[in-house]
N, C-alpha and C positions, 0 to 999 in steps of 0.2 A: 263957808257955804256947804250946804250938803245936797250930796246929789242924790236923786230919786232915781230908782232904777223901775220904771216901769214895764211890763209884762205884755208885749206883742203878737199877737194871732200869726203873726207872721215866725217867730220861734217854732223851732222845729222840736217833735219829741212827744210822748206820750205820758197822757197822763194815768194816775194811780188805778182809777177807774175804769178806764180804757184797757189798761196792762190786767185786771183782776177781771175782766168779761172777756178778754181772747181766752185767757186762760183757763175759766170753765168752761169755755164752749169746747177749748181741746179736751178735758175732762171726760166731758158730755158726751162728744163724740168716739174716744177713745174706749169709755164704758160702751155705747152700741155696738163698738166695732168688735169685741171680746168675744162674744159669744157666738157671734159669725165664725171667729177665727175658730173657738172648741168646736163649732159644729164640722166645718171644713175638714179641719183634721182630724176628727172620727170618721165622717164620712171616707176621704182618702183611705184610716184604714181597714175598714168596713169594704172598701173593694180589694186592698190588697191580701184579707181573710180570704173573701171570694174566689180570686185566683188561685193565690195558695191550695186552696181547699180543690178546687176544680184542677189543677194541675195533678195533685196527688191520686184523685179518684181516677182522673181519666188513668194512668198509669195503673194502677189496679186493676181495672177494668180492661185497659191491653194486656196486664201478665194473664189475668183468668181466661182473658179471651186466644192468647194462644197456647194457655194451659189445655183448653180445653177442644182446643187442634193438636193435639199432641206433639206442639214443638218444643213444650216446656214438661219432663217429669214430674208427676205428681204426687206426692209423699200421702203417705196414707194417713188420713184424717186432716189434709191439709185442704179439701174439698179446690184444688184448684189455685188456692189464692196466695200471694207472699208471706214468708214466717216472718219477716219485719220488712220494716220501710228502709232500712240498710238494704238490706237484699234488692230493691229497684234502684238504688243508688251504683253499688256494687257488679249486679247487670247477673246473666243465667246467660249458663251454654245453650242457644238452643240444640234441638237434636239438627244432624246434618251441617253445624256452623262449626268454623274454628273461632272465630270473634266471640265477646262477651256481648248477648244485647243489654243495653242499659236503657232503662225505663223515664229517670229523672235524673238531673247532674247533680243536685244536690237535694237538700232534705228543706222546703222554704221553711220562714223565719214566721214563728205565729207574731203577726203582728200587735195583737191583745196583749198578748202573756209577754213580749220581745226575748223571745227563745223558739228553739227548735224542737220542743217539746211539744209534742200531740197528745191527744186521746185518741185511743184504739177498740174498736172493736170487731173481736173475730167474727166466722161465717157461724158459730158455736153459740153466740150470746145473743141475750134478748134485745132487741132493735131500739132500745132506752138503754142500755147498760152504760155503767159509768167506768165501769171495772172492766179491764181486757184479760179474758179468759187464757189469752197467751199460744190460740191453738195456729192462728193466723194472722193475717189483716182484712179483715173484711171493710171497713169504714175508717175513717179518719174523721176526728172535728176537736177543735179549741178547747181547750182546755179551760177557755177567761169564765168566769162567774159573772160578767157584767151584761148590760142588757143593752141591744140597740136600738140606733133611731128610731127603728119601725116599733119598738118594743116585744123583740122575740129575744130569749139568751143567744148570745152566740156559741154555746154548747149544744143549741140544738141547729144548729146551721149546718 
């Protein structure tokens, strides 16, 4: 005698078909999800240039500003401003203090480039220059060649 083995609705398990349409729906969904994730994480670091960059400026703008109260000596030709971004890390006597003021703790991290690495430009160069004349620091901005969300370079940020 042979036995028949017949095939029950009540068997549990999935079939071939069933397993190959989960499977590109994760696909599917996994490709729209990608692009979300690149934009996300440009954006994150599209704020953390921001801060970076606003951190630094403001400190700039506190050395000129008590440079130009005269609690900071002012080296000639130096029109006021720090001869590097060392030097706000570093800190200045001011006149009247025995403390060092110190401007920033450390030097932020260009989130583009992922280095410590800036572009500078003195109070000396022209308001586009790529090249730091070396007389001060007037400006700070990124060094990256890439372009953002908005589509401006972040060199000229």
């Amino acid at each position: 005698m042979s036995v028949v083995r017949l095939h029950h609705r009540s068997e549990r398990g999935f079939t071939l078909a069933e397993m190959v349409m989960v499977a590109a729906l994760i696909a599917l969904l996994a490709g729209m999800a990608m692009p979300i994730a690149k934009f996300n994480v440009k954006r994150h670091k599209e704020i953390e240039l921001r801060l970076a960059l606003r951190q630094m400026r403001t400190a700039i703008d506190e050395y000129k500003r008590l440079s130009d109260s005269g609690m900071i000596p002012v080296t000639l030709g130096g029109e006021g401003y720090p001869e590097t971004l060392e030097e706000l890390v570093e800190g200045v006597q001011l006149v009247g203090q025995k403390t060092k003021y110190r401007f920033l703790r450390r030097i932020p991290r260009d989130p583009m480039t992922d280095s410590q690495e800036w572009g500078l430009r003195s109070y000396q160069d022209d308001w586009d220059s790529t090249g730091w004349g070396g007389e001060n620091v007037y400006d700070v901005y990124s060094t990256s060649e890439a372009v953002a969300i908005d589509g401006t370079e972040y060199i000229d940020w």
